[in-house]
Residue frames relative to the residue before (quaternion, step in Angstrom):
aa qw qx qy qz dx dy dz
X 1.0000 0.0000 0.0000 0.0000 0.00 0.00 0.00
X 0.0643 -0.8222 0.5655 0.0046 3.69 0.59 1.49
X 0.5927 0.5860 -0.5046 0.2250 3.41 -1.64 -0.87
X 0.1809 -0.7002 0.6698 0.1681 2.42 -2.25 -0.36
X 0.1345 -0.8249 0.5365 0.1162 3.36 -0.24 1.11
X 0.1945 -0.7080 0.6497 0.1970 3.48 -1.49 0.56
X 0.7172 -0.5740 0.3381 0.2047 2.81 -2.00 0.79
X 0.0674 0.8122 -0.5688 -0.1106 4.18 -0.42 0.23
X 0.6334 -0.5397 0.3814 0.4026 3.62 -1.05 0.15
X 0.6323 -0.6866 0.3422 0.1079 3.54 -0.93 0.61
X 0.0496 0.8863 -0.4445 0.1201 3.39 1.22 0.65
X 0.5292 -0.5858 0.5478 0.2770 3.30 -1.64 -0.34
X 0.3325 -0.8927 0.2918 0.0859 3.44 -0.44 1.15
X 0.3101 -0.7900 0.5241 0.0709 3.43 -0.44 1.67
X 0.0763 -0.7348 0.6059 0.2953 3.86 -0.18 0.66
X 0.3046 -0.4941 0.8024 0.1386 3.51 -1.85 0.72
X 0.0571 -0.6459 0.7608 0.0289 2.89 -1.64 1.36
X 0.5021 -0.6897 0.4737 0.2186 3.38 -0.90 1.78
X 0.4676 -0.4642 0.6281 0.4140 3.51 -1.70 0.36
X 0.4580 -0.5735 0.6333 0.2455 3.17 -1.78 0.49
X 0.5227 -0.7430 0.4087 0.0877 3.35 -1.26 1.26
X 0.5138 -0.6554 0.4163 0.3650 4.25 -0.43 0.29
X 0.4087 -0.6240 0.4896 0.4516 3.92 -0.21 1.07
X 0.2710 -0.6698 0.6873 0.0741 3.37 -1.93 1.37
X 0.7035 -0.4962 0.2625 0.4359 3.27 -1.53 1.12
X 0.8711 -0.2825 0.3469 0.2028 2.85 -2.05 -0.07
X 0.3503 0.8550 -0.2804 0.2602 3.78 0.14 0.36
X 0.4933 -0.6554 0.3065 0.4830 3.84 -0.41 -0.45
X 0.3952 0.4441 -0.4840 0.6421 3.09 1.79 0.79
X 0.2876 0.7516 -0.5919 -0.0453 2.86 -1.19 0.46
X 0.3210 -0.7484 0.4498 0.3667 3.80 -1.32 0.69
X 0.5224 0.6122 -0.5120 0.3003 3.90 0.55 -0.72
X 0.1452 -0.7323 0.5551 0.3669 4.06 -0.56 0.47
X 0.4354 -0.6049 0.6437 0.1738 3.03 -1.79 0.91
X 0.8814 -0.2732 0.3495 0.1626 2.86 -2.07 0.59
X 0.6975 -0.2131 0.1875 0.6580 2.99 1.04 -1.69
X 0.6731 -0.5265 0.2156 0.4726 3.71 -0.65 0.06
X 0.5383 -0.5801 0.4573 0.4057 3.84 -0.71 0.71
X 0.2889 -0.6380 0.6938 0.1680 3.13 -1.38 0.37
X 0.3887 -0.6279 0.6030 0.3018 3.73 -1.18 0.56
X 0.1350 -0.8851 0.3418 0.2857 3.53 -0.80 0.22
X 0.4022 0.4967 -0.4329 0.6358 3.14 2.16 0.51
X 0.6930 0.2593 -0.3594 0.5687 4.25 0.31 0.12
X 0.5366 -0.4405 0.6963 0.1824 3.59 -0.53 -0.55
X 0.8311 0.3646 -0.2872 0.3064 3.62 0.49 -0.90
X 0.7308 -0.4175 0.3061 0.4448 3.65 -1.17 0.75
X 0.3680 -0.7165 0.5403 0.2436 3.64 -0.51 0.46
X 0.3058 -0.8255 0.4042 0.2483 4.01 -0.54 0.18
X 0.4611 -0.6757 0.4909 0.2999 3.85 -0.49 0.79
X 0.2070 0.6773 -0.6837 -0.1761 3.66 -0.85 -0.25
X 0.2854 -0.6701 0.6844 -0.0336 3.20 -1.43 1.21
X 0.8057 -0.0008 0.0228 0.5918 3.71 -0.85 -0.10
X 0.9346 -0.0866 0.2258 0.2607 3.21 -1.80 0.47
X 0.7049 -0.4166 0.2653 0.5090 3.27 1.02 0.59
X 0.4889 0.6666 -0.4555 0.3303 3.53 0.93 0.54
X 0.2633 -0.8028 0.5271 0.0911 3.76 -0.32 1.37
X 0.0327 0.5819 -0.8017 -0.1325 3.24 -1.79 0.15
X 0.2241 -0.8130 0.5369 0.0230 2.25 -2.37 0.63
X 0.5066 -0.5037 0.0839 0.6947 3.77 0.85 -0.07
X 0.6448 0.4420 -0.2268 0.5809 3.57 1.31 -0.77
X 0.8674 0.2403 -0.0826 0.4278 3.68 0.23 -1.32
X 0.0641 -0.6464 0.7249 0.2294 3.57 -1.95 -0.05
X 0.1707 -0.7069 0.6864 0.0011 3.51 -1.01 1.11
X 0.1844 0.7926 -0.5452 0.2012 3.02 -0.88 1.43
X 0.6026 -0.5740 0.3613 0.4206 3.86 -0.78 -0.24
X 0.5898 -0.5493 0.3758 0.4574 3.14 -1.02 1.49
X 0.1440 -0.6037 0.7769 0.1055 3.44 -2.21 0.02
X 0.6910 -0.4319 0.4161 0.4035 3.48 -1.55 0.76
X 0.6020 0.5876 -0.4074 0.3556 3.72 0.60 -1.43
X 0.7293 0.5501 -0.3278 0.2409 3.23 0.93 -1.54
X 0.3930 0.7104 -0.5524 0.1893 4.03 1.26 -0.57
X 0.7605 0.5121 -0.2794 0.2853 3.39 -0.19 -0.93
X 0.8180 0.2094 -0.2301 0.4838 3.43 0.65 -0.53
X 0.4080 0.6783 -0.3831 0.4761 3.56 1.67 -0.02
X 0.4868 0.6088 -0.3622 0.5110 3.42 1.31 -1.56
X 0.8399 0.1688 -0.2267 0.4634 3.58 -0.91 -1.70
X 0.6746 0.3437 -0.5943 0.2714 4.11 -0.09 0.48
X 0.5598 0.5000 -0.4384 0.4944 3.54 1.30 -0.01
X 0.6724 0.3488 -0.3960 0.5190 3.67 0.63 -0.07
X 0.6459 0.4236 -0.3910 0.5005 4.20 0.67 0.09
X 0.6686 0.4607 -0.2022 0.5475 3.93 1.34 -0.58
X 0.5203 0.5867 -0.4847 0.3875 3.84 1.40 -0.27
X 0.6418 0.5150 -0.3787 0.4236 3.49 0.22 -0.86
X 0.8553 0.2496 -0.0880 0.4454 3.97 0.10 -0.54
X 0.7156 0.3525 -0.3649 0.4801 3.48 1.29 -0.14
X 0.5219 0.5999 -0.5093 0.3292 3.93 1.20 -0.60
X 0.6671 0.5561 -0.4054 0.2854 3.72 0.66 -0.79
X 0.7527 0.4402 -0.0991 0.4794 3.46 1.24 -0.66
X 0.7725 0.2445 0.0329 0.5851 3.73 1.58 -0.63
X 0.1908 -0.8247 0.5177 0.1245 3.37 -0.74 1.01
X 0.0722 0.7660 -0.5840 0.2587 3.28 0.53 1.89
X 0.6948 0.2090 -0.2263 0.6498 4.00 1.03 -0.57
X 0.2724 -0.6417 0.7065 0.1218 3.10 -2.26 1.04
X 0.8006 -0.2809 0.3254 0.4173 3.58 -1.27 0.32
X 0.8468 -0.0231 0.1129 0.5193 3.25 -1.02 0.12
X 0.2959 0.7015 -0.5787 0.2922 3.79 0.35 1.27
X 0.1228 -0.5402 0.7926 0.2549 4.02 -0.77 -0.42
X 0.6848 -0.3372 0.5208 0.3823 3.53 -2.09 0.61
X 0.7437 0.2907 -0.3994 0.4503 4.09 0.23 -0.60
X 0.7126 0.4206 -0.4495 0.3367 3.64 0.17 0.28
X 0.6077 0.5115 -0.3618 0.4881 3.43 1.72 -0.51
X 0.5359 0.6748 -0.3392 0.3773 3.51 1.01 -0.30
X 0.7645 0.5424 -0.0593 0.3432 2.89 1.22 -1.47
X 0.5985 0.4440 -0.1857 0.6405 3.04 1.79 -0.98
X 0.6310 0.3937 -0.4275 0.5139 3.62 0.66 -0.25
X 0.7185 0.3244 -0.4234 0.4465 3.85 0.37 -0.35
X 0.5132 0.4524 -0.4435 0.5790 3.94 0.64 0.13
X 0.7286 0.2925 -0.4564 0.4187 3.75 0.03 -0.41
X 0.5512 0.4607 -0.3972 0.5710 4.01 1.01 -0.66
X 0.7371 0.3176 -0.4596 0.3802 3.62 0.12 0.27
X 0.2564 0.8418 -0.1743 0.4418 3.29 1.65 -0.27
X 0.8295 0.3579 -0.0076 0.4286 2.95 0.11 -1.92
X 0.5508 0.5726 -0.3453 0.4996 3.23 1.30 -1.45
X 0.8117 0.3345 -0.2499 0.4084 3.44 -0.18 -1.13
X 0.6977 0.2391 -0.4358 0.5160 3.75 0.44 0.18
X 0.7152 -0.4745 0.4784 0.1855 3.14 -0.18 -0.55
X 0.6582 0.6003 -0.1367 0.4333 3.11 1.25 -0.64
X 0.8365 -0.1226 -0.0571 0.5310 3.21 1.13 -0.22
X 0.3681 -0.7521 0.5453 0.0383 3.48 -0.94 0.59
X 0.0102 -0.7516 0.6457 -0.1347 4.13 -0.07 1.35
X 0.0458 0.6773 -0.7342 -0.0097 3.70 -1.23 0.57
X 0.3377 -0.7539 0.5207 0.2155 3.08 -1.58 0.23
X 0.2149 -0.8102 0.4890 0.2411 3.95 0.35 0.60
X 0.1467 -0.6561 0.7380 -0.0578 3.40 -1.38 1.36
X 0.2794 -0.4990 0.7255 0.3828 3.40 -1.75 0.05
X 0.7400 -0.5760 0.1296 0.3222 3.34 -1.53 0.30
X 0.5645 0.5734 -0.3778 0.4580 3.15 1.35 -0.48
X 0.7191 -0.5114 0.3375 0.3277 3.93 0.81 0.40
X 0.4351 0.6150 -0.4079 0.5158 3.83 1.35 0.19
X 0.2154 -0.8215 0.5106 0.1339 3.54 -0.49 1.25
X 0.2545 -0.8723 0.4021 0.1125 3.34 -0.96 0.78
X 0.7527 0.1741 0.1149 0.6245 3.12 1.46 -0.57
X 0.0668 -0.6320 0.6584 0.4031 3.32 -1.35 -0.69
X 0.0017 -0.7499 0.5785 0.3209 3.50 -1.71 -0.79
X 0.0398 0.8742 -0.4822 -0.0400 3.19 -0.80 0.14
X 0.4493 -0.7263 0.5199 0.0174 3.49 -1.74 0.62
X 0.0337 -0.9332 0.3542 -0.0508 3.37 0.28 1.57
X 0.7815 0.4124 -0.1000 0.4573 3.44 -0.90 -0.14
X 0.5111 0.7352 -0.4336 0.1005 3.76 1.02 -0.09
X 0.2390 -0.7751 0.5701 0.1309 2.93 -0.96 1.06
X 0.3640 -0.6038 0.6404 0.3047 4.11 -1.16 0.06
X 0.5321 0.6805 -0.4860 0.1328 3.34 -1.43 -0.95
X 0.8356 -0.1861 0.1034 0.5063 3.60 -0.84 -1.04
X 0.8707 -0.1393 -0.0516 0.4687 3.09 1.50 -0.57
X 0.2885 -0.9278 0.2076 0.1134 3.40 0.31 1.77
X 0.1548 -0.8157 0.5501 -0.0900 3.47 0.12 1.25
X 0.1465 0.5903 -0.7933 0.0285 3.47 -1.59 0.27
X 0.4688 -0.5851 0.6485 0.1316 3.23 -2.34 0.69
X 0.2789 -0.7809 0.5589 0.0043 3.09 -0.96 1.36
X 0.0760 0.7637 -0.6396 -0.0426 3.59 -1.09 0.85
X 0.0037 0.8615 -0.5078 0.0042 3.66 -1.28 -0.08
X 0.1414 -0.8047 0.5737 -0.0580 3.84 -0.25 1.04
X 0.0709 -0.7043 0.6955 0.1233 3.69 -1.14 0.42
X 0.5070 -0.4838 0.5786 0.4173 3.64 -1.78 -0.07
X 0.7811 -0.4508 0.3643 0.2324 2.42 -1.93 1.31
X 0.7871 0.3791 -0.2123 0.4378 3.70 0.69 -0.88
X 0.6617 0.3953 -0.3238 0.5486 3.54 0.76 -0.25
X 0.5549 0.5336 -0.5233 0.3654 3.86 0.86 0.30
X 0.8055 0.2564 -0.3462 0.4069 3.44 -1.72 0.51
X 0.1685 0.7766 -0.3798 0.4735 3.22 1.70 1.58
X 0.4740 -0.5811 0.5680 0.3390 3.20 0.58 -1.85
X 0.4596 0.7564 -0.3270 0.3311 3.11 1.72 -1.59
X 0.6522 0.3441 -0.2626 0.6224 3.84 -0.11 -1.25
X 0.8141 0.1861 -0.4723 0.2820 3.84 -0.81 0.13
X 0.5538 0.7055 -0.2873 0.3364 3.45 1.52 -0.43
X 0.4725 0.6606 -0.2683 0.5180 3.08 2.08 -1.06
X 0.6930 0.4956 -0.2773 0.4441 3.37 0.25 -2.02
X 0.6663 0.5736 -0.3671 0.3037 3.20 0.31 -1.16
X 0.7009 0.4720 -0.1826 0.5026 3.53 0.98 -1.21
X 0.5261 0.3968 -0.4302 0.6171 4.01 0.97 -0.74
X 0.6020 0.4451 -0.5049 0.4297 3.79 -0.39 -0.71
X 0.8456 0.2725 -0.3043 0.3436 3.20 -0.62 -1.05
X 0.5178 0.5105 -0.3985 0.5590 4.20 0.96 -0.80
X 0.7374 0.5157 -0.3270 0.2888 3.81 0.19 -0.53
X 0.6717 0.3959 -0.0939 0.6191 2.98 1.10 -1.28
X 0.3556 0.7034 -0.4317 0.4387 3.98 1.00 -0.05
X 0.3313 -0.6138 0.6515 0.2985 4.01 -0.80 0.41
X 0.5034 -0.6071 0.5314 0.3092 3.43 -1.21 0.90
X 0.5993 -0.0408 -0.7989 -0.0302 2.04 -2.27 0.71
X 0.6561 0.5050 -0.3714 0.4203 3.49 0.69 -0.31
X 0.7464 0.1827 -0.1660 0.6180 3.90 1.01 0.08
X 0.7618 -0.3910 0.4395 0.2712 2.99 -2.21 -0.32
X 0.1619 -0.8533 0.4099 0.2788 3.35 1.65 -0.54
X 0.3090 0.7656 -0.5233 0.2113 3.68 1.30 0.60
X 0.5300 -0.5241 0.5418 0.3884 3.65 -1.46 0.63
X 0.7579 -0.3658 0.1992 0.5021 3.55 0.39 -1.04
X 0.4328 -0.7481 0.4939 0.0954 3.43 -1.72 0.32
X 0.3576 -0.7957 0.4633 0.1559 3.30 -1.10 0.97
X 0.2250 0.7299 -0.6268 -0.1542 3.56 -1.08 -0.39
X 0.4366 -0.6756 0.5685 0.1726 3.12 -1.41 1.13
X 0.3158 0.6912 -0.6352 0.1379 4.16 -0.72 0.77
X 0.7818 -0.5418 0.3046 0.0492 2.49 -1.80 1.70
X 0.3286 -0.7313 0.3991 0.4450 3.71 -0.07 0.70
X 0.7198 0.5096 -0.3664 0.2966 3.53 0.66 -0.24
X 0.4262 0.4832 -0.4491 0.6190 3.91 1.85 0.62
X 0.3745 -0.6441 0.6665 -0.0251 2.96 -0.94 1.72
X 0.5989 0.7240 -0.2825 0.1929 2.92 0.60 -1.67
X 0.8209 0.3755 0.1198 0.4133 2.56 0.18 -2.37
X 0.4980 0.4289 -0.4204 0.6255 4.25 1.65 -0.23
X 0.4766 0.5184 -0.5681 0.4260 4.17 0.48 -0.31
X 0.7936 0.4372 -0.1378 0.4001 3.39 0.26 -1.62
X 0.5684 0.5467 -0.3710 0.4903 3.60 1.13 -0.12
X 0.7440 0.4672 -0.1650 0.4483 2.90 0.53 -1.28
X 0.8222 0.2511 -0.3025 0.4116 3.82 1.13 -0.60
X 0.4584 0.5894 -0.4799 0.4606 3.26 1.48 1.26
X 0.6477 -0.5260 0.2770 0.4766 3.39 1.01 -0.07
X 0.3556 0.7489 -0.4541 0.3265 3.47 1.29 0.42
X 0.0281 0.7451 -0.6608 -0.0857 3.81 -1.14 0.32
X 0.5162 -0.5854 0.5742 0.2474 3.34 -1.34 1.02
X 0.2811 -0.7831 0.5217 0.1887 3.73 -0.58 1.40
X 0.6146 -0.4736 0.5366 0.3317 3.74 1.28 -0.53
X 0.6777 0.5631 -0.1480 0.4491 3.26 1.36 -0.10
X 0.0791 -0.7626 0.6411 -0.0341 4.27 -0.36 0.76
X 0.0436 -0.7207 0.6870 -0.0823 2.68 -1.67 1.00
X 0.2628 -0.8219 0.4348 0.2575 3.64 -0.45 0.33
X 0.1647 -0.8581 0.4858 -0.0236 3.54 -0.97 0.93
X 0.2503 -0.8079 0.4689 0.2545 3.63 -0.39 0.96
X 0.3597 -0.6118 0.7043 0.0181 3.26 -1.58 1.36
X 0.8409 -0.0934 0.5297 0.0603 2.68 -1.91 -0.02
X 0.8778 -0.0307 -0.0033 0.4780 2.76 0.60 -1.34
X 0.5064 -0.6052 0.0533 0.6119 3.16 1.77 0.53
X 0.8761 -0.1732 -0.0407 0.4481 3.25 -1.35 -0.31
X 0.1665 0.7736 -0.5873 -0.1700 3.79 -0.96 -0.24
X 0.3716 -0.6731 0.4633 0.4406 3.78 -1.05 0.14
X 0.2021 -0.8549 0.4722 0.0731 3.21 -1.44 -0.18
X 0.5175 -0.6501 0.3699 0.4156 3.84 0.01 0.66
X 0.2278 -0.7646 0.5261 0.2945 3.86 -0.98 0.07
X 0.1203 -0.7364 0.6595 0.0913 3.74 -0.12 0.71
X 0.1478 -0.7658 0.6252 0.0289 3.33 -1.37 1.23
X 0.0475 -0.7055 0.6814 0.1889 3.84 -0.89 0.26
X 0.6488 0.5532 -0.2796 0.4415 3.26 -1.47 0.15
X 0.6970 0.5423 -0.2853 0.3724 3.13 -1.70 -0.90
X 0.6364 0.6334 -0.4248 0.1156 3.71 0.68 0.46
C-alpha cells in the first residue's frame, strides 16, 4: 500500500459522467470487448480493455472513477481498511468519518482528471463490490513524464490477487502512448520495507527496487521507504 495521498477540502460530490471515447487501434489495449480477456503474447499477461475515459477492465476487475452511487459501500471499505491502512497510507485526515474521506477523495479524482496531475480510480470486481483503490500522483509531462503510484485493497478481498491484478492494469494504461494511455516514461511507488505485501505486488507488476529511500510522513510520523520504479527503459 505505497503512495502518497494529499489532503483537499471536503465538498459535496457532483458525479461527471465522461463522454465515451472512438474505438482505438488494435493493440494490448484494446476497446471492442472480447469474449474473454486478451492474452499478451510477448507477457502471458491478461491484456486490459479501456472503455470510457480511462475506465479499465480486467478479467476479474473494472477500475474506474469514483461515482456518487459509490458513497455507501466506499464508506464501510474505508471504515474496514482504516485500522491497517492509516499506518502505512495517507488516505484518512484527522477528524474525518468514511463520508468526508470519500468525499474528498472523489473531488480530488475529479481534480486530477481535469488537470492532469493526477489520476485516482476506484477498483470493483465486476458485479460492482469495491475492492480497493489505485492511484497516480504527482504527474508531471515534459522531458520525462513520471507519476507515483499507490494502491490499498479491503481487508477481505486481500490474498485474492486483486491488488496485483489492478497494478498490473495501471502499469500498463500508464506507460501506454496516449490516446489509449497515460503516455508516461515511467512510475514510482514508495513502500515501506516492512509491507511485504505490497513489494510482492510491485515487483509482479513490473516494478524494481532502484536501491533508493526516501522518507514519508504518516500518521504516524516520518517513515522511510524503498523506491520501486517501472518503466524508464
Amino acid at each position: 500500500m505505497p503512495g502518497q495521498e494529499t489532503a483537499a477540502a471536503a465538498t459535496s460530490l457532483v458525479e461527471v459522467k465522461p463522454a465515451p471515447r472512438p474505438p482505438a487501434a488494435a493493440g494490448a489495449l484494446v476497446t471492442a470487448p472480447p469474449a474473454a480477456p486478451p492474452v499478451s503474447a510477448a507477457t502471458g499477461v491478461p491484456a486490459v480493455e479501456v472503455l470510457a475515459h480511462d475506465e479499465l477492465r480486467t478479467g476479474r476487475l473494472v477500475i474506474r472513477a469514483v461515482r456518487a452511487s459509490d458513497r455507501d459501500a466506499v464508506c464501510a471499505m474505508l471504515d474496514a481498511a482504516r485500522a491497517s491502512v492509516a499506518p502505512v497510507l495517507n488516505i484518512y485526515q484527522p477528524g474525518e468519518d468514511a463520508v468526508a474521506t470519500f468525499q474528498r477523495l472523489a473531488k480530488a479524482g475529479h481534480d486530477g482528471d481535469a488537470s492532469g496531475r493526477a489520476w485516482r480510480r476506484l477498483v470493483t470486481l465486476t458485479t460492482g463490490e469495491p475492492v480497493g483503490m489505485v492511484h497516480l500522483l504527482g504527474i508531471e509531462r515534459g522531458l520525462t513524464p513520471k507519476g507515483d503510484a499507490g494502491w490499498w485493497t479491503a481487508p477481505r478481498h486481500r490474498g485474492c490477487g486483486y491488488a496485483l491484478e489492478a497494478v498490473r492494469a495501471v502499469v500498463q494504461h500508464a506507460l501506454a502512448e496516449p490516446p489509449r494511455g497515460l503516455g508516461l516514461f515511467m512510475i514510482d511507488a514508495a513502500i515501506t520495507p516492512c509491507n511485504a505485501a505490497s513489494a510482492k505486488v510491485a515487483a509482479g507488476a513490473g516494478f524494481v527496487f532502484t536501491g533508493e529511500n526516501c522518507s514519508v510522513q504518516l500518521a504516524g510520523g516520518w517513515a522511510s521507504h524503498e523506491i520501486w520504479r517501472a518503466g524508464a527503459n
